[in-house]
BADREN-822682 format. One record per residue: y, x, z of N, C-alpha, C in turn. Coordinates in steps of 0.001 Angstrom, whole numbers, plus 500000, padded with zeros to 6 digits. Atoms other than C-alpha are relative to their C-alpha. Example, Ala and Ser with C-alpha at 12.3 -4.5 7.8 and 13.67 -1.06 7.14 Angstrom:
498810500890500000495500512300507800501200500900500000
498810499180499940498940513670507140501090499230500730
END
This chain:
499155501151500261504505514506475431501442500319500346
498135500074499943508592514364475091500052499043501312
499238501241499319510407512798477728500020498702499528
499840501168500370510976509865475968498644499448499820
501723500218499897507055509640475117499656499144501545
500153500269498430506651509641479070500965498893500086
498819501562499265509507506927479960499500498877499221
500792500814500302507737505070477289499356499196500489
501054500233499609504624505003478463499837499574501210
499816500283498740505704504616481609500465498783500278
499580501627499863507307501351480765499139498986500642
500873501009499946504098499709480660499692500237501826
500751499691499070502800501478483847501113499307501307
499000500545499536505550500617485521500484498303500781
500316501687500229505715497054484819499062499164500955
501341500544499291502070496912485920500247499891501882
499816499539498625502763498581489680501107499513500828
499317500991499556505726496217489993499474498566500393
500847501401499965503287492958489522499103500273501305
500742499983498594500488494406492079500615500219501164
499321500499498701503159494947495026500654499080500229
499864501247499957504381491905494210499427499492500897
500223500111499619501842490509494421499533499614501817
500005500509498619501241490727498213500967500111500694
498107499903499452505105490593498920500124498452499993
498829501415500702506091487530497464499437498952500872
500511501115499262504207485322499443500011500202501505
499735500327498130505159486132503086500850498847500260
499336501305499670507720483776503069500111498906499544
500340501123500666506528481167501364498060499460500921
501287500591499662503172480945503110500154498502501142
499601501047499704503794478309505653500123498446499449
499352501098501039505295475912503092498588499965499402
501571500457500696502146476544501111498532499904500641
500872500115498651499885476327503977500164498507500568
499649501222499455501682472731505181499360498986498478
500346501268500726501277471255501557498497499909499305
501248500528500216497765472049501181499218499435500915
501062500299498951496629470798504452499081500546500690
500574498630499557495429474149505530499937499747501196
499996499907498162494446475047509251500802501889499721
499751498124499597495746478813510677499468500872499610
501024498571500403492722480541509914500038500012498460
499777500474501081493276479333506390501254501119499462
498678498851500886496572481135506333500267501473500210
500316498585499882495412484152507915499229500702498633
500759499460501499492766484286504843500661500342499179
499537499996501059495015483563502284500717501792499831
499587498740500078496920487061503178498971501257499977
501452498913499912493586488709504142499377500287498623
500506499940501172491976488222501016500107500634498725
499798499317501151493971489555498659500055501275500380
500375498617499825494231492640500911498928500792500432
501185499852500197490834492836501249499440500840498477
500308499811501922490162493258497534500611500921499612
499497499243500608492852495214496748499791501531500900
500305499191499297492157497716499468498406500869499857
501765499442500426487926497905498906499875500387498724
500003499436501188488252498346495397501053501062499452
499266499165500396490490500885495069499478501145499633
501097499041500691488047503748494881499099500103499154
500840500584501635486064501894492297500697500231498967
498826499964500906489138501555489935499709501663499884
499948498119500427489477505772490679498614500517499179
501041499459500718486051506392489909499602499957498392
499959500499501633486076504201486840500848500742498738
498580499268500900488924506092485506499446501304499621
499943499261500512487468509104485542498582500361498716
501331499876500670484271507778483649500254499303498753
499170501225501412485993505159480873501249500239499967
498857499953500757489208504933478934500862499227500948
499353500584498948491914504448481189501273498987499948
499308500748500408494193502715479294499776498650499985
500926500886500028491539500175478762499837498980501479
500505500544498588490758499601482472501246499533500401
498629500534500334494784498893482929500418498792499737
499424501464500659495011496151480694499200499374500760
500987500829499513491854494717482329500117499726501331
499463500335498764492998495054485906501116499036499906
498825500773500256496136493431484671499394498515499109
500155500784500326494406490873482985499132498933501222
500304500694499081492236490050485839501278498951501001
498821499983499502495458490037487800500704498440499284
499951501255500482496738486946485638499646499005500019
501380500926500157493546484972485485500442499503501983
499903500444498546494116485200489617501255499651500712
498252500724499733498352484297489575499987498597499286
500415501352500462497114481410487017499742498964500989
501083501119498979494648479771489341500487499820501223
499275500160498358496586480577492658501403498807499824
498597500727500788499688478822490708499964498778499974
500829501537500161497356475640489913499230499167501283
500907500505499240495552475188492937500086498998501065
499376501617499090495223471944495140499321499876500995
500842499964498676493071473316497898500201500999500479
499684498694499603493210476235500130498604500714499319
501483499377500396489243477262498908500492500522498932
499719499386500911490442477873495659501211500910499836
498811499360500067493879479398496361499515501475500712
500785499000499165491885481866498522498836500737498947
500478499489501344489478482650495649500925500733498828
499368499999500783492154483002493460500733501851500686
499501499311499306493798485365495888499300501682499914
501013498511500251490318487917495633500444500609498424
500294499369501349490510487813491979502209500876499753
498826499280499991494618489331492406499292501207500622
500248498723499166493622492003494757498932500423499042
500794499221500707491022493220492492500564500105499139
499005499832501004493394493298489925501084500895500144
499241498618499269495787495076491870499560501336500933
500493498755499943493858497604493134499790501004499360
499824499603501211492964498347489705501587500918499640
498245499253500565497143498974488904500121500707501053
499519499294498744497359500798492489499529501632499543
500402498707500404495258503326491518500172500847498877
499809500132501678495297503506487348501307500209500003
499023499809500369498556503822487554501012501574500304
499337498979499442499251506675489379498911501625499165
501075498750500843495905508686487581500434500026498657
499607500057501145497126508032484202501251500706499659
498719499501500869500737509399484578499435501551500724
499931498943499742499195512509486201498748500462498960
500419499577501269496765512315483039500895501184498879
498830500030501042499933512708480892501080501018500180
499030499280499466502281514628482892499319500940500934
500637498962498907501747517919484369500686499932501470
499678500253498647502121518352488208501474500585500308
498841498800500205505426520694487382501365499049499702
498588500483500789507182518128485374499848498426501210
500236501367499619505451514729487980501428499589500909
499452500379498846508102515197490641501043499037499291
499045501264500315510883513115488828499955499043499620
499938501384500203509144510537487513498867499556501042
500587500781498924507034509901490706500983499657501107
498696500056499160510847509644492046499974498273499476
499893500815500664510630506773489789499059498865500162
500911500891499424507618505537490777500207499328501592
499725500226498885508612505562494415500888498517499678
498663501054499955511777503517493567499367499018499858
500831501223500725509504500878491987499504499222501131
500900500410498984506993500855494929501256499014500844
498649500191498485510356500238497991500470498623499074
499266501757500270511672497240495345498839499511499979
500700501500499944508723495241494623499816499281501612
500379500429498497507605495689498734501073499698500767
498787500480498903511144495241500178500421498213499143
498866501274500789512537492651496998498904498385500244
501211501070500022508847490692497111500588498542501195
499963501447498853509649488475500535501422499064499362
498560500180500135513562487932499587499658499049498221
499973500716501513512385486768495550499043498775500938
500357501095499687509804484312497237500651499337500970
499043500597499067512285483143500413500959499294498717
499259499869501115514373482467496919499434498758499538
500907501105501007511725480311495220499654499251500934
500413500886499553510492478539497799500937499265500676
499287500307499692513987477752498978500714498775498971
499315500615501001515168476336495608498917498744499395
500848501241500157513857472667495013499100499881498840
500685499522500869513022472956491433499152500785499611
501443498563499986510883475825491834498701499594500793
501047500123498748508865475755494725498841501472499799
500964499245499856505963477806496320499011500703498665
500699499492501216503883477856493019500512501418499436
499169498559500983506520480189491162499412501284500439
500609498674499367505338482795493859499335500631499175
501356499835500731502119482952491993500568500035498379
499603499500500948503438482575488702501332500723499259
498912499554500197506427484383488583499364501880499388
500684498288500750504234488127487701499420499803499225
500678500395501306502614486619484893500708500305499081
499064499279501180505274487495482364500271501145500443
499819498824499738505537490872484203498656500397499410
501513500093500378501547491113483774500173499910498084
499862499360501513501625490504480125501037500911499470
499385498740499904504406492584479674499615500976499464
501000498848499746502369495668480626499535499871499227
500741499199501297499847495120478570500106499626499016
499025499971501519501898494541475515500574501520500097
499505498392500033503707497873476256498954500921499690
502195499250499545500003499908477820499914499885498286
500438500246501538499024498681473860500882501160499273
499153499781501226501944500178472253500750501568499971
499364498732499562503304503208474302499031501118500804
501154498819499204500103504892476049499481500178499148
500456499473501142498586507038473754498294501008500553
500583499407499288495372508274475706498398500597498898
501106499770500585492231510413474202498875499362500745
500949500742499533488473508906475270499631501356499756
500815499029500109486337511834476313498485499148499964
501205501113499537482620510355475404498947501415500781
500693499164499035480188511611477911499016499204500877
500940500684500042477127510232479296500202500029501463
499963500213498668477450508437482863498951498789500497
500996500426498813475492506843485490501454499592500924
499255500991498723477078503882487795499235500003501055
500881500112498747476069504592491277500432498276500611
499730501658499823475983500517491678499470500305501727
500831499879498958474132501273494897501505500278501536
499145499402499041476825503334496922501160498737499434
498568501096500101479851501111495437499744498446500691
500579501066499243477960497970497079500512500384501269
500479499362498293477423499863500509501738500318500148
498504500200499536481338500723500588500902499007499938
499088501668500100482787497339499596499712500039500970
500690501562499146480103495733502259501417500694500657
499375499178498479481316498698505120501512499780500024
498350500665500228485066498263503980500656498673500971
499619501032499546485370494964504072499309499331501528
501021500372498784483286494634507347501248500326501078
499521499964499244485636496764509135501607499500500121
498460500631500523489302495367507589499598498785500396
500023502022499275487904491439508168500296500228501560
499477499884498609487599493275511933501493500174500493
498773499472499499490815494883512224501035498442499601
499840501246500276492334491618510392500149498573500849
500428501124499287490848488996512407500114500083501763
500088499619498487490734490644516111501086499769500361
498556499940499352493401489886518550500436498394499518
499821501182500632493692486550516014499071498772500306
501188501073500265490638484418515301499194500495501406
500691500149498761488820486050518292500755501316500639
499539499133498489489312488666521276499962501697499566
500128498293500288489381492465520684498736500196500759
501287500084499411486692492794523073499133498722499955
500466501399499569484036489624522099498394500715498451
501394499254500357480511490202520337500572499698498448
499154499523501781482638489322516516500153501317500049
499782498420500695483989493026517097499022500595499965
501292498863500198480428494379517861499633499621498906
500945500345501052478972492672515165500831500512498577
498933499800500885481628493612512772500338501440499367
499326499031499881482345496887513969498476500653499424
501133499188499704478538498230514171499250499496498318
500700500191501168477668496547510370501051500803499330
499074499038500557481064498527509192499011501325499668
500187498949499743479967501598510545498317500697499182
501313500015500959475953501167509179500081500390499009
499614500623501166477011500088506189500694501476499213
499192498991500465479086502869505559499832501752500377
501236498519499711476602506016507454499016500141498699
501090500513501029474007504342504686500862500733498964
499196500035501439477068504702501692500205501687500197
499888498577499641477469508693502893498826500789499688
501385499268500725473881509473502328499430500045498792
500333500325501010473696507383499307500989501280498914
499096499712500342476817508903498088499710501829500046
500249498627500026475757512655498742498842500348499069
501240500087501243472378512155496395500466499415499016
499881500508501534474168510253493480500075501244498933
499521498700501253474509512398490282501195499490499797
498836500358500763477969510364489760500681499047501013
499729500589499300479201509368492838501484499067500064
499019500575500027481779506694493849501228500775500418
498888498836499045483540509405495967499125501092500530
501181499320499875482255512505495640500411500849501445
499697499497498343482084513939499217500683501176499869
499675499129499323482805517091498330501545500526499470
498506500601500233486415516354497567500576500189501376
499732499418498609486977516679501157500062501225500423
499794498566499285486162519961501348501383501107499820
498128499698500788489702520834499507500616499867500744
499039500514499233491933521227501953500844499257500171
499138500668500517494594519769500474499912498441500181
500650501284500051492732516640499762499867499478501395
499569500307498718492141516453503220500765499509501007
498572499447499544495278516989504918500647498650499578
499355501201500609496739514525502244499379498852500351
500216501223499659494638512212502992500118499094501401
500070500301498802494530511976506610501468499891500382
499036499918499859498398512373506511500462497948499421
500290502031500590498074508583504292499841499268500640
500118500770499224496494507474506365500810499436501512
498539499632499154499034507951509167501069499397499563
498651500638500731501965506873506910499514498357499931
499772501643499938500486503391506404499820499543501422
499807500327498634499883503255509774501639499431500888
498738499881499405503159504292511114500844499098498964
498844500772500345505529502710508063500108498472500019
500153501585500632503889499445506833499595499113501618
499851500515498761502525498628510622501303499729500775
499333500278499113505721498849511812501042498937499097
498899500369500478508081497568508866499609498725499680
500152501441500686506199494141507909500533499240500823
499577500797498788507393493083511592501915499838499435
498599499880499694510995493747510492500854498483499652
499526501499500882511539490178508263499976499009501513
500024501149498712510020488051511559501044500246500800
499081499505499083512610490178513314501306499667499809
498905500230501100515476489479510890500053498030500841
499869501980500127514421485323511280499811499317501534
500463500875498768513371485101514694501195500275501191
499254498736498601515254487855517129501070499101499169
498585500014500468518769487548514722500376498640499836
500165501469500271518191483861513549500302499711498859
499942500069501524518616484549509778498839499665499535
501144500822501034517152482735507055499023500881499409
501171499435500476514316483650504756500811501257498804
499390499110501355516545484806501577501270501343500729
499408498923498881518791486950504486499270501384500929
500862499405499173516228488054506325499613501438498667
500027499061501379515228489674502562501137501034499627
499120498741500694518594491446501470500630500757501973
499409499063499066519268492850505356498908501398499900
500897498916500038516228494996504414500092501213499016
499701499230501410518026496775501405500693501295500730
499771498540499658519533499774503632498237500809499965
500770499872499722515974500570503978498818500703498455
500628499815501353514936500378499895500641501089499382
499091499158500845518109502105498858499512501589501049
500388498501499414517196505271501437498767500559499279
501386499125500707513667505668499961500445500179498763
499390500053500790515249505015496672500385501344499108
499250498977500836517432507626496460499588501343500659
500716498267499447515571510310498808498815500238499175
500968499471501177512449509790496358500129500478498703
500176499376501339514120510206493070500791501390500133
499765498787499912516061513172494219499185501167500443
500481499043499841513506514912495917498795500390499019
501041499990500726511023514258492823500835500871498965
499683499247501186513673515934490363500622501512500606
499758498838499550514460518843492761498437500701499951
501318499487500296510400519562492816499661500093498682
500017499639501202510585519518489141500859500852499371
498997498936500294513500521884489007499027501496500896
500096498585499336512479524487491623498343499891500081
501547499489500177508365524006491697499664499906501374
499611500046498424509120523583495519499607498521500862
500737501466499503506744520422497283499895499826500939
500602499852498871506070521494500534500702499760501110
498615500663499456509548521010502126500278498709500553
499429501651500211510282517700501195498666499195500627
501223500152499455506308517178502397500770499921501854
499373500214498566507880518171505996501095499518500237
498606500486499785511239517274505806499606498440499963
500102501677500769510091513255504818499296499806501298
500737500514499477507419513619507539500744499694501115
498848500058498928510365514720510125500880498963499763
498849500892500253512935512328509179499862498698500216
500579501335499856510466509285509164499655499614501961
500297500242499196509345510187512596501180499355500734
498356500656499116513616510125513865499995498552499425
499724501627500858513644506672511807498954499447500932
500779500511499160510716505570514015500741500105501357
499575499683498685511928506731517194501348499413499902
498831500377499943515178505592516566499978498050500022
500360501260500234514074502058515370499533498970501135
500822500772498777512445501700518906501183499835501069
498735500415499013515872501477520582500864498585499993
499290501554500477516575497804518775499583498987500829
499773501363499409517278494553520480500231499370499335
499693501468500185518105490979519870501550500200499604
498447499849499889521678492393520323500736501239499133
499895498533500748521408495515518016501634499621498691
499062500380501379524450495635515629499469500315498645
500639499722501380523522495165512066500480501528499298
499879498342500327525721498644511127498925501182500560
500464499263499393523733500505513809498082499983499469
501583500455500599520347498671512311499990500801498895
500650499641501285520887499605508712500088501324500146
500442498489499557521272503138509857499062500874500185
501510499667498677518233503441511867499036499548498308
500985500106500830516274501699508525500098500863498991
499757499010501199518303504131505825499183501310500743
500767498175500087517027507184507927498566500070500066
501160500302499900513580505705508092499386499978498568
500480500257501729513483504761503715500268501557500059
500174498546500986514684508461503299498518500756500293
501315500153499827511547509362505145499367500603499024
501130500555500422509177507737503689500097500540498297
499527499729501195511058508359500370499242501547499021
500442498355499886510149511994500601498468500261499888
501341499367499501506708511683502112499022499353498886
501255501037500180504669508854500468499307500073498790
500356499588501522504450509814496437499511501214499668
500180498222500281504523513773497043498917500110500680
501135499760499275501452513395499086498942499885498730
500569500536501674499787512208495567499811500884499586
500045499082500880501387514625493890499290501747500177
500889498820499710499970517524495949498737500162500100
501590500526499789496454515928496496499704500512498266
500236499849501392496508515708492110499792501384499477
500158498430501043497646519331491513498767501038500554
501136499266499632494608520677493406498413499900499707
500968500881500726492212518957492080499528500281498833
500750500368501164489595519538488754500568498855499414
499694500892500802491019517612486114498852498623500331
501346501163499868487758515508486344499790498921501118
499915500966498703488531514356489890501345499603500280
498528500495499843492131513222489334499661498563500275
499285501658499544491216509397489483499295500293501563
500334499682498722488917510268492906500768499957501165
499209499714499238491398511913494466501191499160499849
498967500929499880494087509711493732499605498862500815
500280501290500285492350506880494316499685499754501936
500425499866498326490979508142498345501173500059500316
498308499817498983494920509179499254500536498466499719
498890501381500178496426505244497704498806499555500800
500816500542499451492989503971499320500398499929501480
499251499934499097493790505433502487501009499362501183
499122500564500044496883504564502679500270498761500498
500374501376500208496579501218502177498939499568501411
501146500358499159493436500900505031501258499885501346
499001499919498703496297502422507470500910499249499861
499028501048500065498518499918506450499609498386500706
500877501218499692495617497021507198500222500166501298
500967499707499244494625498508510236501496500328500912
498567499913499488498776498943511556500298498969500051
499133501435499972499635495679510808499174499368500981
500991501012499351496388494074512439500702500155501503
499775499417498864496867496312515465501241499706501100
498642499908499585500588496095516113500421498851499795
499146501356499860500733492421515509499399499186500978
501048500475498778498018491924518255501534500382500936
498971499364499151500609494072520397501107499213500106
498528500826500129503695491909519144499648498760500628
500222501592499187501955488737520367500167500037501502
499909499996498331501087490006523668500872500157500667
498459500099499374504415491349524227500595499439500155
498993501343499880506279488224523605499683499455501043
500210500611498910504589486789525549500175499780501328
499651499366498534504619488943528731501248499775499991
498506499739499407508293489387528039500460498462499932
500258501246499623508468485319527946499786499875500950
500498500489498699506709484700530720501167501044501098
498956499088498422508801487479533149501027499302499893
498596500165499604511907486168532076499987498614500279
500182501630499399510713482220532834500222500100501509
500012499960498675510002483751535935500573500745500952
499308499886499585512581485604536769501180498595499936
498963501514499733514997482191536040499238498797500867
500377500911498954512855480257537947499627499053499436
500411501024500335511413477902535517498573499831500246
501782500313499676508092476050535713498969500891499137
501132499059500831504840477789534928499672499021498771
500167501029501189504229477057531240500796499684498970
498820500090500632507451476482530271500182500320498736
499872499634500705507181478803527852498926500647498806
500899499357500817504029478899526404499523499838498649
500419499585501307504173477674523173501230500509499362
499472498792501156507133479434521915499574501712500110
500716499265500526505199482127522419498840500698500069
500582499776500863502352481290520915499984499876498381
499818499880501601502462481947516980501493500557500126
498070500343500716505986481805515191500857499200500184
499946500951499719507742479881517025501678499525498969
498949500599500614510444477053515221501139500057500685
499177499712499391513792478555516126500882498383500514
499150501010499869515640475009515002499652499315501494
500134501189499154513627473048517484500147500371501716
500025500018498327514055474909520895501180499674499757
498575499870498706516817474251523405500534501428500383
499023498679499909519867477162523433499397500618500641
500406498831498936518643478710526941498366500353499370
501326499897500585514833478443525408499818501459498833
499791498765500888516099480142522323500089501370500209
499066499154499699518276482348523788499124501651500493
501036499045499215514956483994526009499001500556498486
500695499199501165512657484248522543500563500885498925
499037498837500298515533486064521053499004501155500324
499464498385499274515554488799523586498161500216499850
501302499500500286511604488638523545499367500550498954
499935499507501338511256489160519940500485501592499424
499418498828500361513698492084520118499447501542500675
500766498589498997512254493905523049498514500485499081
500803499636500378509227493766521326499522500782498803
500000499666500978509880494570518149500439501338499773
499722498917499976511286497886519166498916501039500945
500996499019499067508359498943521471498823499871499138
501215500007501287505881498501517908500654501302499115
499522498451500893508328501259516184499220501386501102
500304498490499290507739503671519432498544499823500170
501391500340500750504103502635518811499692500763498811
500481499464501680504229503781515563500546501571499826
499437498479499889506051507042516360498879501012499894
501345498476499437503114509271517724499399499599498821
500325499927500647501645508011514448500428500961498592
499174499218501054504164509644512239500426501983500310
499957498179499107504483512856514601498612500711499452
501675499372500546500754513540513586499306499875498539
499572499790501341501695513004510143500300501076499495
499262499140499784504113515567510429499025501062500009
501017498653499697501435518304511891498831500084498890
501040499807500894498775517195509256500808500509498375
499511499430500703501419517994506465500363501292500021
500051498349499988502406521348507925498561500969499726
501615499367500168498583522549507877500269500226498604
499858499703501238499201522149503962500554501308499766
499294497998499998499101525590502171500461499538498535
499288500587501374501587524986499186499440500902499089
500442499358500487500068525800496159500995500181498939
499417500182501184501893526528492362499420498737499418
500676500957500374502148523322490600500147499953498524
500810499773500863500333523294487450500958499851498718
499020500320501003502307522992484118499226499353498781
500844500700501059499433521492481907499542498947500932
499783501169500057499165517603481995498461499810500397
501613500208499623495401516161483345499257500100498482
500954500276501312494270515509479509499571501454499473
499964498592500412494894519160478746498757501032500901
500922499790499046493041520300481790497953499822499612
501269500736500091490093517850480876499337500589499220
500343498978501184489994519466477724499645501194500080
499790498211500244490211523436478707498369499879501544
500910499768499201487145522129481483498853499467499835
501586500663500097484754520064479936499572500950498079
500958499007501592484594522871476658500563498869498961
500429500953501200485393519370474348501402500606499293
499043499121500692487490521378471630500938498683499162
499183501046500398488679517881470185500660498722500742
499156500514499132489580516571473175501674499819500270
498234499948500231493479517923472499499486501797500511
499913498385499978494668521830472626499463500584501547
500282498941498877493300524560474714500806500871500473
498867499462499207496102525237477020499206501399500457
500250498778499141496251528516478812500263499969501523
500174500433498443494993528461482386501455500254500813
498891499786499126497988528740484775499526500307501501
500218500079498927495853528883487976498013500674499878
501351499618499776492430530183488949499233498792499400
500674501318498851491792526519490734499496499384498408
500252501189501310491421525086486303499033500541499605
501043499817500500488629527025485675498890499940500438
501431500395499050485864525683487973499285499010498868
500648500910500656483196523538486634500336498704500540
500108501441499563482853519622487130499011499348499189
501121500494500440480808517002486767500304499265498119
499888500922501660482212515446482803499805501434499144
500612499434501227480315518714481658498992499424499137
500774500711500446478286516100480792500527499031498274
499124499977501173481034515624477579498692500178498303
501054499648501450478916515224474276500939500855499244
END
């Protein structure tokens, strides 16, 4: 495919992977508001966020698998159509039961575009030419997840609109896509005779979602230590010993185990996992930090986070078109992992009193990062990889990812509570006020308008202290990032596109031309010798 072919095609894809981080953006700062006018309780509005990242998180390895067994163009529109069907109904809804339903059927929709989107352009595009337009992809990812809170603080601010828009505001992005997907993806169908291991894809939802409702809910709804985490933790773990055995006897597994044994794959993945840990655990705190610590609004709180978009921004599309110039991945692999860790460590020096110059500093050297690390981990996982296991492997590193993102936020917002608290309570009792004084601003979020100055003045400084001892939290996460990326042994990256591959490995001579191998690693067998 021409350049222009690719930017095409990419329109649609594009489009799509803007709607699913939406998705669970747009509604942080609007929940509340839509939480008060349905008559919701707490645990209600814990769901509503849980739910969709539930879904979009457990099904993500389904989506990969699917991809590499059906037409992927196909599965696309259909994630994206689900995706609609569940911004519709969330848009309409006049109860929390159904807005919460509504919520599953998004996240399964966007899981779908999380994954599909990233296997399809490494269908299309070889691993030689991916680095500049996964520069492109990056950029995409940093606006929907930074612009998401700041467009709904926006809508739910402006009278005429309201909360709803949240929900239907990606619906004309959503069709979109697959009006484009229709018109600009041009994909072959290899037919080939498969087997749905329904069995194992059960057994990893249950285990999934067993241990994310834990990580989720703990510290919240009940105690970190209380018989919910045993019961929670020990049906996870079952659940998911069971899906390992199942999963090693399928003929067509959901994730085939031995995908792991690839170093690469490895490495990348366990490095994912790490990054959502360390970025998204630490950066979802930064908005409460913006509205609570500083005392900026919702639509403020949104554009102080743009030093932060523009660093990943412009460190992802440059370092994606320098890896497509020089062939050179492995660098920018360490350099992104180093740079994120100083952006962590640095981030943990902020207060209540931090100057906003000295802030957006600390977040630009944190987006370049991430900028660096978070797409090229993809792209090195992809080029090692059997054509045949491109959605797999994609699909375990965004899976990943994503879990360490659950499982950071849960963690580190347990941590943010307790801290306030403590640092609340010391400073009541260093001023000498009554015991108590201060205990419900902090418990929850507390309403800046309604304390009293000196009141304020203390959840400030509590907010700030705390919010900088969750970055150095998240540090040693990104340091061991760092070491699992150096282990990587850089390989040459490939100059024939996944379809080409598919073709020169499953023998199907009308699949598209029989490139000439470039690498040993393209002439192994796989399992779509099963190709009629």
């Amino acid at each position: 495919m021409s350049n222009r072919q690719i930017l095409q095609a990419m329109s649609g894809l594009m489009a799509g992977m803007f709607v699913a981080i939406l998705a669970g953006t747009v509604v942080s700062n609007a929940l509340p508001r839509i939480i008060a006018d349905l008559g919701a309780s707490q645990s209600s509005y814990t769901w509503v966020v849980t739910a969709e990242l539930l879904a979009m998180t457990a099904t993500v390895p389904l989506w990969g698998k699917l991809s590499d067994l059906y037409n992927q163009k196909l599965l696309l529109q259909l994630s994206l159509g689900m995706f609609v069907v569940g911004s519709l109904l969330a848009g309409f809804s006049h109860d929390v039961g159904l807005l919460i339903f509504s919520r599953v059927a998004q996240g399964i929709g966007a899981g779908g575009l999380t994954a599909l989107a990233q296997v399809v352009m490494a269908a299309i595009i070889p691993p030689r030419r991916l680095g500049k337009y996964s520069g492109i992809f990056g950029a995409v990812f940093a606006v929907g997840t930074v612009a998401g809170p700041l467009i709904g603080g926006v809508l739910v601010d402006t009278s005429w609109l309201g909360w709803r828009w949240c929900f239907f505001i990606g619906v004309p992005f959503a069709l979109l896509a697959i009006v484009l997907l229709q018109f600009t993806l041009k994909l072959p169908t290899l037919r080939r005779k498969v087997r749905i291991d329904f069995l194992g894809a059960f057994l990893i939802v249950a285990g999934i979602c067993s241990l994310l409702i834990w990580v989720s809910l703990a510290g919240n709804q009940f105690d970190w230590a209380s018989w919910q985490t045993a019961a929670l933790t020990i049906t996870g773990v079952v659940l998911l010993a069971v899906a390992v055995y199942v999963e090693s006897r399928a003929v067509e597994p959901i994730i085939p185990l031995d995908i792991f044994r690839n170093r690469t794959v490895a490495l990348t993945t366990v490095a994912s996992l790490l990054v959502g840990v360390a970025m998204f655990g630490g950066t979802v705190f930064l908005s409460q930090y913006f509205q609570v610590s500083l005392g900026k609004s919702a639509t403020v709180a949104g554009l102080m986070s743009l030093p932060m978009i523009l660093g990943l921004l412009v460190s992802s599309t440059v370092a994606g078109q320098l890896i497509s110039t020089t062939g050179k991945w492995k660098v920018y692999l360490v350099a992104g992992a180093a740079v994120m860790t100083v952006g962590l460590g640095l981030l943990s020096t902020i207060g209540a009193d931090t100057h906003f110059g000295l802030l957006s500093l600390y977040m630009a050297v944190l987006g370049v990062g991430v900028g660096m690390l978070m797409q090229n981990l993809v792209l090195a996982a992809q080029n090692d990889v059997p054509a045949a296991e491109l959605g797999a492997a994609t699909s375990v590193v965004s899976f990943f990812r994503s879990m360490g993102g659950t499982i950071g936020t849960s963690v580190l917002g347990a941590i943010l509570a307790n801290r306030v608290t403590d640092e609340i309570t010391k400073t009541l009792k260093e001023t000498g006020a009554p015991a108590g004084a201060g205990q419900s601003a902090g418990h929850g979020v507390p309403d800046m308008s309604t304390l009293p100055a000196p009141m304020r003045a203390i959840v400030e400084h509590a907010y700030g202290v705390a919010t900088g001892d969750l970055f150095l939290v998240a540090t040693p996460f990104a340091l061991l990032a760092l070491i699992a990326v150096l282990l990587i042994k850089e390989k040459p990256l490939k100059t024939t596109s996944g379809m080409e591959r598919l073709a020169e490995e499953s023998g199907d001579a009308t699949a598209g031309p029989r490139p000439q191998a470039d690498s040993a690693t393209e002439t192994g067998t796989s399992q779509v010798a099963h190709a009629n």
